[in-house]
mmJSON file of the N, C-alpha and C atoms, coordinates in Angstrom:
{"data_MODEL":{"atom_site":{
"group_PDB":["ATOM","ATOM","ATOM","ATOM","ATOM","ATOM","ATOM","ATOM","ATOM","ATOM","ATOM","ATOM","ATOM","ATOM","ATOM","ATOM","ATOM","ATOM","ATOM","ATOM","ATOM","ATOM","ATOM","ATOM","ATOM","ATOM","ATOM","ATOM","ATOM","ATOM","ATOM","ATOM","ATOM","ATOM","ATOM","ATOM","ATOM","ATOM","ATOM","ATOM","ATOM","ATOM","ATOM","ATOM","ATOM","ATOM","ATOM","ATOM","ATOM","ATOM","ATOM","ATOM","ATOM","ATOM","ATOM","ATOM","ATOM","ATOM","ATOM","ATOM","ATOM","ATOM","ATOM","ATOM","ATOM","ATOM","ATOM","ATOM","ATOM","ATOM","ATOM","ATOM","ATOM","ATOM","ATOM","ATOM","ATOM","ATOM","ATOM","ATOM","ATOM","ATOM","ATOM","ATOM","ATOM","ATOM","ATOM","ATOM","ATOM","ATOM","ATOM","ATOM","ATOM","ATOM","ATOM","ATOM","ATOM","ATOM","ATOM","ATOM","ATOM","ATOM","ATOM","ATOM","ATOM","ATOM","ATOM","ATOM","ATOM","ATOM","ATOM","ATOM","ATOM","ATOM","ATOM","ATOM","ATOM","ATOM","ATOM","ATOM","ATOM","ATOM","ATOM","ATOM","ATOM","ATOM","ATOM","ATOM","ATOM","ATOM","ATOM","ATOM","ATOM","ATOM","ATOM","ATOM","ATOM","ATOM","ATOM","ATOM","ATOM","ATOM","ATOM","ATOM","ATOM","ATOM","ATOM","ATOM","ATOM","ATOM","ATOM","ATOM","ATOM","ATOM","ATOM","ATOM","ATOM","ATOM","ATOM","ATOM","ATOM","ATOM","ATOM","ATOM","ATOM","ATOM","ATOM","ATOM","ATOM","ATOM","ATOM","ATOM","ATOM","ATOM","ATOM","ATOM","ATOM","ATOM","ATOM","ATOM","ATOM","ATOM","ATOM","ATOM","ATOM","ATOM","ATOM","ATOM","ATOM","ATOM","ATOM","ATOM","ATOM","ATOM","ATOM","ATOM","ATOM","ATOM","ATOM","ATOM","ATOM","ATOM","ATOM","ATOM","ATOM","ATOM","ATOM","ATOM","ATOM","ATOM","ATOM","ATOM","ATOM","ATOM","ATOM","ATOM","ATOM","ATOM","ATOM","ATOM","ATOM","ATOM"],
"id":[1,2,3,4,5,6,7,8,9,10,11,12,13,14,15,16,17,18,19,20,21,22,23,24,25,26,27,28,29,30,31,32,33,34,35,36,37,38,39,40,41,42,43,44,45,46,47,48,49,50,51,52,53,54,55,56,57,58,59,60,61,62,63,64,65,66,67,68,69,70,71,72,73,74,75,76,77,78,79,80,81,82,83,84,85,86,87,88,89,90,91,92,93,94,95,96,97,98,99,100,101,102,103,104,105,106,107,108,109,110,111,112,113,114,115,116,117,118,119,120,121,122,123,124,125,126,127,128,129,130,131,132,133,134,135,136,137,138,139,140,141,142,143,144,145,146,147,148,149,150,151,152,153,154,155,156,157,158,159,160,161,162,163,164,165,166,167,168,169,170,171,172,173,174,175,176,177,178,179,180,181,182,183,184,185,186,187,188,189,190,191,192,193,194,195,196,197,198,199,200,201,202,203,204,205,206,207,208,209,210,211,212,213,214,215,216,217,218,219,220,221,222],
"type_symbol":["N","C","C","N","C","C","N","C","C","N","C","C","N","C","C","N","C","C","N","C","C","N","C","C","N","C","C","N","C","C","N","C","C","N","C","C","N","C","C","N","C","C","N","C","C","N","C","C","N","C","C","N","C","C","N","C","C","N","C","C","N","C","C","N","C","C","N","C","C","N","C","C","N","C","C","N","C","C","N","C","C","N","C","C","N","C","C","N","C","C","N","C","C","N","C","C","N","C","C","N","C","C","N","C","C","N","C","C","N","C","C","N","C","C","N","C","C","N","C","C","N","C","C","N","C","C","N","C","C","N","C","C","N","C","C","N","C","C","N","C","C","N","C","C","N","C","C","N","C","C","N","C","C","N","C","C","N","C","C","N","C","C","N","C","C","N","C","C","N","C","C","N","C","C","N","C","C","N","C","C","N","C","C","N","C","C","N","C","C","N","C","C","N","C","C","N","C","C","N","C","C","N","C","C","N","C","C","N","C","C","N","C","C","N","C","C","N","C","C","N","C","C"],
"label_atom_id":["N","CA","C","N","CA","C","N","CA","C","N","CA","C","N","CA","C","N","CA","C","N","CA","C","N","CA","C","N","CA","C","N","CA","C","N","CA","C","N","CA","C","N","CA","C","N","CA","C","N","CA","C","N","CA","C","N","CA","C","N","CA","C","N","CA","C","N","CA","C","N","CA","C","N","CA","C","N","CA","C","N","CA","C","N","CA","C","N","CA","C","N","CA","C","N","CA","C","N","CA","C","N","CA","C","N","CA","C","N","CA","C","N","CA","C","N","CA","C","N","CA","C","N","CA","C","N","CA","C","N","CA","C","N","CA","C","N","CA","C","N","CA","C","N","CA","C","N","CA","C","N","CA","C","N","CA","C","N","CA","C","N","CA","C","N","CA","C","N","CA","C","N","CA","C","N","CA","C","N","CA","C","N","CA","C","N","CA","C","N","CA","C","N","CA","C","N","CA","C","N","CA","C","N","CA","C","N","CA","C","N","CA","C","N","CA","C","N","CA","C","N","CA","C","N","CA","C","N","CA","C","N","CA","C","N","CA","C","N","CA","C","N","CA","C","N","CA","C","N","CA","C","N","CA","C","N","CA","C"],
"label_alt_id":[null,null,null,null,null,null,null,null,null,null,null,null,null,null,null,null,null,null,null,null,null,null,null,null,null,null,null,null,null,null,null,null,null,null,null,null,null,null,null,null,null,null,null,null,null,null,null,null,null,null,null,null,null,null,null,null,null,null,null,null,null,null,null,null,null,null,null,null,null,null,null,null,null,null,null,null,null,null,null,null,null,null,null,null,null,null,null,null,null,null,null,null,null,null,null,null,null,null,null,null,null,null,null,null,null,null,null,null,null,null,null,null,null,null,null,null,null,null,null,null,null,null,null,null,null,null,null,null,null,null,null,null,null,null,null,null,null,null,null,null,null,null,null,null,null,null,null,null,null,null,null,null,null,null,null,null,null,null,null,null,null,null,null,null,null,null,null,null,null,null,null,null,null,null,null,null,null,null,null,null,null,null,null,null,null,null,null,null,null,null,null,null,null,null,null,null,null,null,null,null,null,null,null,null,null,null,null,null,null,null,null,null,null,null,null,null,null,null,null,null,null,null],
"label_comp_id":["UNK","UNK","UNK","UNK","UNK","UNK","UNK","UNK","UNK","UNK","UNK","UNK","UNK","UNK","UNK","UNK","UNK","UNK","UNK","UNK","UNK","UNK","UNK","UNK","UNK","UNK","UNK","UNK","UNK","UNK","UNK","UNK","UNK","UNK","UNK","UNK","UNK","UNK","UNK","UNK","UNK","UNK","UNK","UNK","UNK","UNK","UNK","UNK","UNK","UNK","UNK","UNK","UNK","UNK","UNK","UNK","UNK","UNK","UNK","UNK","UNK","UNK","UNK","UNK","UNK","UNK","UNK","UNK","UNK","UNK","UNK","UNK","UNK","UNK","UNK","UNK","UNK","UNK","UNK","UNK","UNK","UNK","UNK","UNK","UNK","UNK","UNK","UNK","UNK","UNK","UNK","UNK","UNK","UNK","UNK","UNK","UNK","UNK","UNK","UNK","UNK","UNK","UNK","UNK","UNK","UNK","UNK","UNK","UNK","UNK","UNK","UNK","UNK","UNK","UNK","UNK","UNK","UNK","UNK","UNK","UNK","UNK","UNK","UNK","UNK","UNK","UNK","UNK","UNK","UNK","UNK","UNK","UNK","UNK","UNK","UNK","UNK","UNK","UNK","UNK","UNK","UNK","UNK","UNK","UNK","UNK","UNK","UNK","UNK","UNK","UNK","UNK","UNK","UNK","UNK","UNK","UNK","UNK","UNK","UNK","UNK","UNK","UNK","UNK","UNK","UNK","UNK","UNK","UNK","UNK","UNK","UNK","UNK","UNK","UNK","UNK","UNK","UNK","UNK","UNK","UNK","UNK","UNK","UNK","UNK","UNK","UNK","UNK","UNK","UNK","UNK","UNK","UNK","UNK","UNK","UNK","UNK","UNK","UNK","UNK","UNK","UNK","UNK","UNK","UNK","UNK","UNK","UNK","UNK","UNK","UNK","UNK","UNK","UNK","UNK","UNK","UNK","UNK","UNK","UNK","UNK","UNK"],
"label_asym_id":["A","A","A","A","A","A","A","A","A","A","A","A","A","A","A","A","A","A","A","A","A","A","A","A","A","A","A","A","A","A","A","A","A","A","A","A","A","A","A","A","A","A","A","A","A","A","A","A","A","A","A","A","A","A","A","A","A","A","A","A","A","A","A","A","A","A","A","A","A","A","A","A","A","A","A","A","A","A","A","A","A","A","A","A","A","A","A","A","A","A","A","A","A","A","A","A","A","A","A","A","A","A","A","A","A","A","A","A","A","A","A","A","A","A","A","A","A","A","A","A","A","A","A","A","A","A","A","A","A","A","A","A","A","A","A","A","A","A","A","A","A","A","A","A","A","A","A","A","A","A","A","A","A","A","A","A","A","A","A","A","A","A","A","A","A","A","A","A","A","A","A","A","A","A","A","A","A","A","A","A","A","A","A","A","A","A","A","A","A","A","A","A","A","A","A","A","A","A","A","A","A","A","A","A","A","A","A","A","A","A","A","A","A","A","A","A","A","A","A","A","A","A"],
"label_entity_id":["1","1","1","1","1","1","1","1","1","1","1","1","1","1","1","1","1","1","1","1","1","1","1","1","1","1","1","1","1","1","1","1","1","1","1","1","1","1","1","1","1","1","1","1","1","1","1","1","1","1","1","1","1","1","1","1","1","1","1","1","1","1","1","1","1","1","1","1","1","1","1","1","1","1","1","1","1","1","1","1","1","1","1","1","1","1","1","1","1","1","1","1","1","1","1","1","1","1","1","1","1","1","1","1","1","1","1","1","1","1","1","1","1","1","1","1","1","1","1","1","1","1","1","1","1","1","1","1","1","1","1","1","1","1","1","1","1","1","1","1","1","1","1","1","1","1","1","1","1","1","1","1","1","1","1","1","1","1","1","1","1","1","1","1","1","1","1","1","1","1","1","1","1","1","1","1","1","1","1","1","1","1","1","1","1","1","1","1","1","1","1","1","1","1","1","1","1","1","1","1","1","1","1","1","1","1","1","1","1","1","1","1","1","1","1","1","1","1","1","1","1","1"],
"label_seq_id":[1,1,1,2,2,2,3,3,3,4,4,4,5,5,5,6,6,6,7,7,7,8,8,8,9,9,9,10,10,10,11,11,11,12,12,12,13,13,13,14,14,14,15,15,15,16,16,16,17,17,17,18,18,18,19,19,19,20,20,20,21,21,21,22,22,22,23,23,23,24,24,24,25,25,25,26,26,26,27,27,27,28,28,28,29,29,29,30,30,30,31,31,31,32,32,32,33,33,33,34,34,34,35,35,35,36,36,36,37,37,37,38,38,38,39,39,39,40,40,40,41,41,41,42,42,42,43,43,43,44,44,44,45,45,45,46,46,46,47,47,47,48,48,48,49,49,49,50,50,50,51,51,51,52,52,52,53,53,53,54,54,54,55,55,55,56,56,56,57,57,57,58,58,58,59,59,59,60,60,60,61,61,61,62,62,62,63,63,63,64,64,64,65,65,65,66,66,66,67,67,67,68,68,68,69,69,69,70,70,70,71,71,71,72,72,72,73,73,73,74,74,74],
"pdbx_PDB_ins_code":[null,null,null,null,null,null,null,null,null,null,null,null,null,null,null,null,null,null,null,null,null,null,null,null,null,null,null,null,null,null,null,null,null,null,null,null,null,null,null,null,null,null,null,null,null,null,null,null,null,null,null,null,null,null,null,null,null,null,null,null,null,null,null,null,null,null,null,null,null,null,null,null,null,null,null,null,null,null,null,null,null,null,null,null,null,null,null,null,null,null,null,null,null,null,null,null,null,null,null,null,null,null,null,null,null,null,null,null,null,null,null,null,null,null,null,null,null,null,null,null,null,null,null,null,null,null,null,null,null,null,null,null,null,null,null,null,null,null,null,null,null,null,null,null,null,null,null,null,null,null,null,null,null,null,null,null,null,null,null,null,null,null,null,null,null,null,null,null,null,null,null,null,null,null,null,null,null,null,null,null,null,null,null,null,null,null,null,null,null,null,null,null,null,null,null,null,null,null,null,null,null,null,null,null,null,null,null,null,null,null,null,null,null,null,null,null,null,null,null,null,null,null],
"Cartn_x":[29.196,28.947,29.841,30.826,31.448,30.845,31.283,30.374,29.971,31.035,30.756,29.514,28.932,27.707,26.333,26.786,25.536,24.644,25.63,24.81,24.106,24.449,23.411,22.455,22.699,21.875,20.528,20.979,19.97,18.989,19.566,18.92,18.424,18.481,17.817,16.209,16.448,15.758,14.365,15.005,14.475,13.349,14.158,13.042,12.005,12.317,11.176,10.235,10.822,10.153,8.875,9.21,8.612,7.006,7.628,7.089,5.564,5.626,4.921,4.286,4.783,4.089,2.851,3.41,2.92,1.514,1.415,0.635,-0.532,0.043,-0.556,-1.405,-1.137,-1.464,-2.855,-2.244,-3.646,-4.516,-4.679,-5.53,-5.996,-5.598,-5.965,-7.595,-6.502,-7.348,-8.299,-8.397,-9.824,-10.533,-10.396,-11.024,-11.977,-11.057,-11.94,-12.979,-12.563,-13.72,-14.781,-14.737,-15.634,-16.763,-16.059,-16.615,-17.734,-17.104,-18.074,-18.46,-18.053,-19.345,-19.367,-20.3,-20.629,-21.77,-20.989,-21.464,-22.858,-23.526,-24.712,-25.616,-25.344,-26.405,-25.927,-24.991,-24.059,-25.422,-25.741,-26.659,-25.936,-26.612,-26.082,-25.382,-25.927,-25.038,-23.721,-23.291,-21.867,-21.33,-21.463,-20.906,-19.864,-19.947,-18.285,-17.497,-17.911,-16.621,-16.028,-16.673,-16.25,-15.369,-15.457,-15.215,-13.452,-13.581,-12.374,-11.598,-11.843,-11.432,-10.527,-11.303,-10.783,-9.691,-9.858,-8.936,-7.219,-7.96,-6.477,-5.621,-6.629,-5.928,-5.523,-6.378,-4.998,-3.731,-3.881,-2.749,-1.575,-1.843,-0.962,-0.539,-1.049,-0.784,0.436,-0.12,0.745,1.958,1.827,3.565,4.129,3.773,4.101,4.534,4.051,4.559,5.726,5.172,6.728,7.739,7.564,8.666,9.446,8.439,8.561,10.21,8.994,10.328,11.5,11.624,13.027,13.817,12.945,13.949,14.221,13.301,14.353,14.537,14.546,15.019,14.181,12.763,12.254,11.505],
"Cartn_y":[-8.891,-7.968,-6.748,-6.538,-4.94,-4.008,-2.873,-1.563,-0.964,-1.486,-1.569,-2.049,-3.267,-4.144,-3.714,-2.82,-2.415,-1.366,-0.08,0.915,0.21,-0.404,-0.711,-2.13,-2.345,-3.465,-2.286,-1.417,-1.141,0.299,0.445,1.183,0.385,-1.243,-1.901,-1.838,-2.377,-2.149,-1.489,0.244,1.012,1.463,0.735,1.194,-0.36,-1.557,-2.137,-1.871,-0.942,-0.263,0.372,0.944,2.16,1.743,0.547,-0.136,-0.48,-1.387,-1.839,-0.803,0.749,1.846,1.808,2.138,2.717,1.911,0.287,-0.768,-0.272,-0.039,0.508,1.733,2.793,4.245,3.606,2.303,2.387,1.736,0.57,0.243,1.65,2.482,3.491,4.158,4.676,5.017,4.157,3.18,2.098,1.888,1.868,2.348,3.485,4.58,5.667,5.875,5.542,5.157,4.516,3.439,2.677,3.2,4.069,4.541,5.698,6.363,7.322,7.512,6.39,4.711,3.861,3.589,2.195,1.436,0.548,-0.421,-1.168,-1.066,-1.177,-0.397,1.148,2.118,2.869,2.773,3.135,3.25,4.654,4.951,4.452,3.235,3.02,3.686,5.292,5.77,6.0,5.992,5.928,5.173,3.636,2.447,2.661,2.891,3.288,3.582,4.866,5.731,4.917,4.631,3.507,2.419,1.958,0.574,1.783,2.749,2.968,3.688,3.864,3.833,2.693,1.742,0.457,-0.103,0.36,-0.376,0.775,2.282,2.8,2.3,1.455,1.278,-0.001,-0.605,-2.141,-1.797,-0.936,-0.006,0.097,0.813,1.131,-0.264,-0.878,-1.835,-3.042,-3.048,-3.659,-3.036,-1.692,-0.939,-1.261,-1.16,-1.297,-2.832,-3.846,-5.149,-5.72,-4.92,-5.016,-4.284,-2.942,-2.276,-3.654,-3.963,-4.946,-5.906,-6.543,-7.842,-7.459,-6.374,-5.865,-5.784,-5.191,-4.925,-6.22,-7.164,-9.031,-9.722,-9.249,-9.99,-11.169,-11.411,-12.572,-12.727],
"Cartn_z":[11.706,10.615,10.81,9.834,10.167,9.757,9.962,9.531,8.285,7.518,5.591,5.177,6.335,5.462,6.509,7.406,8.517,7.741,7.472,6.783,5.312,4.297,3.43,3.909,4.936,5.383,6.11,6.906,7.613,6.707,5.603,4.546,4.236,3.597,2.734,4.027,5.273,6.308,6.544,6.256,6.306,4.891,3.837,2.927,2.771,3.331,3.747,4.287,5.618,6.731,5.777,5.152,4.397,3.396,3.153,2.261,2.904,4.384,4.735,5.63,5.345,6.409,5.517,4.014,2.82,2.548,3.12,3.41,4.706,5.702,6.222,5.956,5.479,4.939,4.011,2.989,2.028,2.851,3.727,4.569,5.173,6.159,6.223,5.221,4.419,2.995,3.075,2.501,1.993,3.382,4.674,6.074,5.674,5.299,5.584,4.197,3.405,2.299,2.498,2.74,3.079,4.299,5.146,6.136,5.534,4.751,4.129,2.961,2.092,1.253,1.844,2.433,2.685,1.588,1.219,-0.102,0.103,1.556,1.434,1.557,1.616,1.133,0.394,-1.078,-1.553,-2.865,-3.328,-4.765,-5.881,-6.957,-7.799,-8.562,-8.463,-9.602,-9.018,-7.626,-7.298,-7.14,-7.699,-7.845,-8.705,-9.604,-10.851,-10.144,-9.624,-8.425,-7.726,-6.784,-5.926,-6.223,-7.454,-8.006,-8.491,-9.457,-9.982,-8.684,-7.56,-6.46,-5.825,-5.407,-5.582,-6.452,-7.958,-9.195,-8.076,-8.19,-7.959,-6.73,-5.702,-4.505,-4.986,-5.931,-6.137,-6.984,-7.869,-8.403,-7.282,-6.524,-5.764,-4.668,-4.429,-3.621,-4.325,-5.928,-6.776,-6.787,-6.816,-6.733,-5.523,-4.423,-3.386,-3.082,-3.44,-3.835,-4.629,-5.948,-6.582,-6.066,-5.254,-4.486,-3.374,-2.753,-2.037,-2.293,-3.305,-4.394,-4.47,-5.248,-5.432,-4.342,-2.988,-1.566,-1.036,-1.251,-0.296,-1.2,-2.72,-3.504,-3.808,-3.399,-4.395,-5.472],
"occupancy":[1.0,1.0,1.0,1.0,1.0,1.0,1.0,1.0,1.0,1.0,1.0,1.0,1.0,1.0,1.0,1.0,1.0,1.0,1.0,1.0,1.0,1.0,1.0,1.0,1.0,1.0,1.0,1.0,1.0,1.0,1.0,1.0,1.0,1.0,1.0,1.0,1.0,1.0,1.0,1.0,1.0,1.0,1.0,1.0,1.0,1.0,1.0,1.0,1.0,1.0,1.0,1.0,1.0,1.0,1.0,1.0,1.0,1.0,1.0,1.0,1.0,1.0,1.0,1.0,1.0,1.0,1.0,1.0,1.0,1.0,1.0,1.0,1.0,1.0,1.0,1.0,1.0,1.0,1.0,1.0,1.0,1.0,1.0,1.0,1.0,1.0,1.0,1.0,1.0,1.0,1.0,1.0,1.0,1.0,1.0,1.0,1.0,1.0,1.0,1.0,1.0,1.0,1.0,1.0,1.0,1.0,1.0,1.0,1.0,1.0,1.0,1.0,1.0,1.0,1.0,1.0,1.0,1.0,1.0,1.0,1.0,1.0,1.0,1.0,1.0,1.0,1.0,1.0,1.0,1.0,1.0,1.0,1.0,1.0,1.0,1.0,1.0,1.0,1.0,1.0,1.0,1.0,1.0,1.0,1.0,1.0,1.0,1.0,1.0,1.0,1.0,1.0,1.0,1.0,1.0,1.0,1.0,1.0,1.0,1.0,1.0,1.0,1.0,1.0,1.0,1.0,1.0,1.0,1.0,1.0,1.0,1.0,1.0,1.0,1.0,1.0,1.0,1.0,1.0,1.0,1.0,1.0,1.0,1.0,1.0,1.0,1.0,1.0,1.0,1.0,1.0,1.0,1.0,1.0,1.0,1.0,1.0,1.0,1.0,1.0,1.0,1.0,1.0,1.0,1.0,1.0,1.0,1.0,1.0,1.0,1.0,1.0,1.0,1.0,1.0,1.0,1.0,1.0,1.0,1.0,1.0,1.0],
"B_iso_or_equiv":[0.0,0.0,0.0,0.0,0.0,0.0,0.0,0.0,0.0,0.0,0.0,0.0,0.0,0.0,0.0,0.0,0.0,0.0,0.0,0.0,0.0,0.0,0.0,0.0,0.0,0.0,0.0,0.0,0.0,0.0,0.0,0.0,0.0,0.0,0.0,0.0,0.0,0.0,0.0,0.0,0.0,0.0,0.0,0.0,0.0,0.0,0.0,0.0,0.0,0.0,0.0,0.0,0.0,0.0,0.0,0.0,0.0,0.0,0.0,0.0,0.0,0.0,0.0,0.0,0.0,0.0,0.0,0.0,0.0,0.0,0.0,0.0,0.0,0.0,0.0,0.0,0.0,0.0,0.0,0.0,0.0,0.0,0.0,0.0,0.0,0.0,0.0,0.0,0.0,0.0,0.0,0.0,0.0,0.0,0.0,0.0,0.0,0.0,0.0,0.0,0.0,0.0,0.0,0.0,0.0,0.0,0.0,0.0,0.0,0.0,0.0,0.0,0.0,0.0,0.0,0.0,0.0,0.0,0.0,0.0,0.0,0.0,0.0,0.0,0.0,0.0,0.0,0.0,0.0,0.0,0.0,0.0,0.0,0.0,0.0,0.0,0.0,0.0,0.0,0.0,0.0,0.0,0.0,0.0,0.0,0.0,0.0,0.0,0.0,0.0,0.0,0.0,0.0,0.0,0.0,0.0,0.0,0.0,0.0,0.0,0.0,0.0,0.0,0.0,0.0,0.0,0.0,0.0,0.0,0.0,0.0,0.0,0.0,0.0,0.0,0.0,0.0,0.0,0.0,0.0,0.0,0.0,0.0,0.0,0.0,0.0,0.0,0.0,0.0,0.0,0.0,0.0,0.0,0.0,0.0,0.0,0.0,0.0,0.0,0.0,0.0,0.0,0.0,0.0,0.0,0.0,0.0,0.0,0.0,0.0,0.0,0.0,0.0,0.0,0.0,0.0,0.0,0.0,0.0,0.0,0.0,0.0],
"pdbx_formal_charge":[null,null,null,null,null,null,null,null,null,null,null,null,null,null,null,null,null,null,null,null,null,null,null,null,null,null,null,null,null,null,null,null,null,null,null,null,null,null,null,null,null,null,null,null,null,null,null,null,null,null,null,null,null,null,null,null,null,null,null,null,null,null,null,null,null,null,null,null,null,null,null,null,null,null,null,null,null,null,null,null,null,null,null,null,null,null,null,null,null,null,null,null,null,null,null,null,null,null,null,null,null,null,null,null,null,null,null,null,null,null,null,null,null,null,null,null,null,null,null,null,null,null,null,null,null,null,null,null,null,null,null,null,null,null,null,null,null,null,null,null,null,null,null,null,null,null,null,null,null,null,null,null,null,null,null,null,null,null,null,null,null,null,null,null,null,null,null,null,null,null,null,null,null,null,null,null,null,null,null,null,null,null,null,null,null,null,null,null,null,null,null,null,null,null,null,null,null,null,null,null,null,null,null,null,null,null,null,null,null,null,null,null,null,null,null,null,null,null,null,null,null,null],
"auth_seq_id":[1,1,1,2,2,2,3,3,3,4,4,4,5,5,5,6,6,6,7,7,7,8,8,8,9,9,9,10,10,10,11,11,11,12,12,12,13,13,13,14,14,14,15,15,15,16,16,16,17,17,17,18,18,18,19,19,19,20,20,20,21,21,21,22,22,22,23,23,23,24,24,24,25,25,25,26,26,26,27,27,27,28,28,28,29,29,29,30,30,30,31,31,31,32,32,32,33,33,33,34,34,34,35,35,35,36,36,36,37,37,37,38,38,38,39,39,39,40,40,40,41,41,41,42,42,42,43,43,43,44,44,44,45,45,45,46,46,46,47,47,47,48,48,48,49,49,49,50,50,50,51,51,51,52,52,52,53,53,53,54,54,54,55,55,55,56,56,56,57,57,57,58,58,58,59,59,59,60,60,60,61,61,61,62,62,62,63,63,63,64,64,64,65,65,65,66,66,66,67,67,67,68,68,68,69,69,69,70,70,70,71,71,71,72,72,72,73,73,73,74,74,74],
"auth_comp_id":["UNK","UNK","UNK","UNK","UNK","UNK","UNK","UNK","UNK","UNK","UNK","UNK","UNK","UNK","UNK","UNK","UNK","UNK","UNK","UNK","UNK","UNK","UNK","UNK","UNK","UNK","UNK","UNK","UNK","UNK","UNK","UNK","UNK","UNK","UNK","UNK","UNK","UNK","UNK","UNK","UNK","UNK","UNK","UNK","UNK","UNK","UNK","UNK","UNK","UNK","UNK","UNK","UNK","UNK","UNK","UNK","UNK","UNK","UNK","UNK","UNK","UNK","UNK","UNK","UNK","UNK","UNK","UNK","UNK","UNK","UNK","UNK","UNK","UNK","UNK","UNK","UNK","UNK","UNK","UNK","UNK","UNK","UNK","UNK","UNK","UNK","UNK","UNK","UNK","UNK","UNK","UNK","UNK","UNK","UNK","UNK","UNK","UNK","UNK","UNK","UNK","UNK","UNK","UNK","UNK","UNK","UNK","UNK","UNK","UNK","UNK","UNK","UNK","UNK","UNK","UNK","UNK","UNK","UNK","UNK","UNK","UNK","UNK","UNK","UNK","UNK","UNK","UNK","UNK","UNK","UNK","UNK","UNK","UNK","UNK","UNK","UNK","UNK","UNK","UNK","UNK","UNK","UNK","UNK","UNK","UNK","UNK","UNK","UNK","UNK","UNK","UNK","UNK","UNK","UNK","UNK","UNK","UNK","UNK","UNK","UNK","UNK","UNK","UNK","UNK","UNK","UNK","UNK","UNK","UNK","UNK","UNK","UNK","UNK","UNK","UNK","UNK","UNK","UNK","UNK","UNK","UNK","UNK","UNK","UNK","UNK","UNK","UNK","UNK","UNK","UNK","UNK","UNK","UNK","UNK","UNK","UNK","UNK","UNK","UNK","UNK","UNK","UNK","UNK","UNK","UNK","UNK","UNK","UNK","UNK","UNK","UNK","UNK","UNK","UNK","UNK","UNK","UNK","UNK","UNK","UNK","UNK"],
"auth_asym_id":["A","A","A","A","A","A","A","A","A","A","A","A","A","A","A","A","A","A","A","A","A","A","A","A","A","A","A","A","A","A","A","A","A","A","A","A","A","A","A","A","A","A","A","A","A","A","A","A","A","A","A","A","A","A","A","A","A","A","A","A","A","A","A","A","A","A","A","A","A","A","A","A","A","A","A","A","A","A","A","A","A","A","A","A","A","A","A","A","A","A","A","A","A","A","A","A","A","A","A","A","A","A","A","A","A","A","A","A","A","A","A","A","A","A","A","A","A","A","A","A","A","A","A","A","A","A","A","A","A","A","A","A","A","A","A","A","A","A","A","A","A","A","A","A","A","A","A","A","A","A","A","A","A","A","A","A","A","A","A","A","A","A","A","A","A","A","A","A","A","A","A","A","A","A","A","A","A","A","A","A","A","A","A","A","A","A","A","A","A","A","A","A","A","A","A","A","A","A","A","A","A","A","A","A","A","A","A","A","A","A","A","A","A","A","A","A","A","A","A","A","A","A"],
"auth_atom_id":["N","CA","C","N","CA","C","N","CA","C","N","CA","C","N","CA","C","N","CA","C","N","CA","C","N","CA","C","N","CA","C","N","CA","C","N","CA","C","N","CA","C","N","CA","C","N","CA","C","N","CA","C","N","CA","C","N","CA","C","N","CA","C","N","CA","C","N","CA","C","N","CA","C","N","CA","C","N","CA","C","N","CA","C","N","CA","C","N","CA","C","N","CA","C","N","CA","C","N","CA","C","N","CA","C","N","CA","C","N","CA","C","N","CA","C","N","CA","C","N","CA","C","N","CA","C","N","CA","C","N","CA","C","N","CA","C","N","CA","C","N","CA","C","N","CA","C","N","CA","C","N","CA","C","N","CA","C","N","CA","C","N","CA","C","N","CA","C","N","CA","C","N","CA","C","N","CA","C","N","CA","C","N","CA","C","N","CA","C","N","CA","C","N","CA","C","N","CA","C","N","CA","C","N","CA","C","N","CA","C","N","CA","C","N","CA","C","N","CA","C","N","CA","C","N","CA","C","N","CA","C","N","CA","C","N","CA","C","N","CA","C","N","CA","C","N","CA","C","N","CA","C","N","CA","C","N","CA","C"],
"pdbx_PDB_model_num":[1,1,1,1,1,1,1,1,1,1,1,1,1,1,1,1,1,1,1,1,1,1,1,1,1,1,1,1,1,1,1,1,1,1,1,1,1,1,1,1,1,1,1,1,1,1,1,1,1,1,1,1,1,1,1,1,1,1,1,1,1,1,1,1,1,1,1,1,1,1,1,1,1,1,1,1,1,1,1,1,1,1,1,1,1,1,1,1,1,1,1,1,1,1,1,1,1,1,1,1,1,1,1,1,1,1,1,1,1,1,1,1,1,1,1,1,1,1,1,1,1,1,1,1,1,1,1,1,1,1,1,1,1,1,1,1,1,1,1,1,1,1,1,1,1,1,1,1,1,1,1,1,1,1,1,1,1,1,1,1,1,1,1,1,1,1,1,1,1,1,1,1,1,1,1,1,1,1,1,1,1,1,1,1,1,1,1,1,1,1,1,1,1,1,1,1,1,1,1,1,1,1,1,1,1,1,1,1,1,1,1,1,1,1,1,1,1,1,1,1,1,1]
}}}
């Protein structure tokens, strides 16, 4: 490999890197949620919350996926 194809190889790399930190971070997140809801003594009336909680972390997980695609190309 010469040095022309290293630097955008190891950028493409790095924003994989990023990708699967960003994976990490929402696991994180939905950890500590869960930790302070827990869904079995969770008051019905904060079930919505919870739930549109959830919708935003698959939101983001979907971006982070399609970020994904675009970076190895499938």
């Amino acid at each position: 490999m010469n040095k022309s194809e290293s630097v955008p190889l190891f950028q493409k790399l790095l924003q994989v890197r990023a990708s699967f930190k960003s994976i990490s971070q929402l696991s994180w997140s939905i950890a500590q949620l869960e930790k302070r809801y827990p869904l079995d003594t969770l008051p019905e009336k904060e079930i919505a919350g919870l739930l549109n909680a959830y919708k935003a972390f698959a939101k983001e997980l979907n971006e982070i996926n399609d970020e994904l695609k675009r970076e190895i190309g499938d």
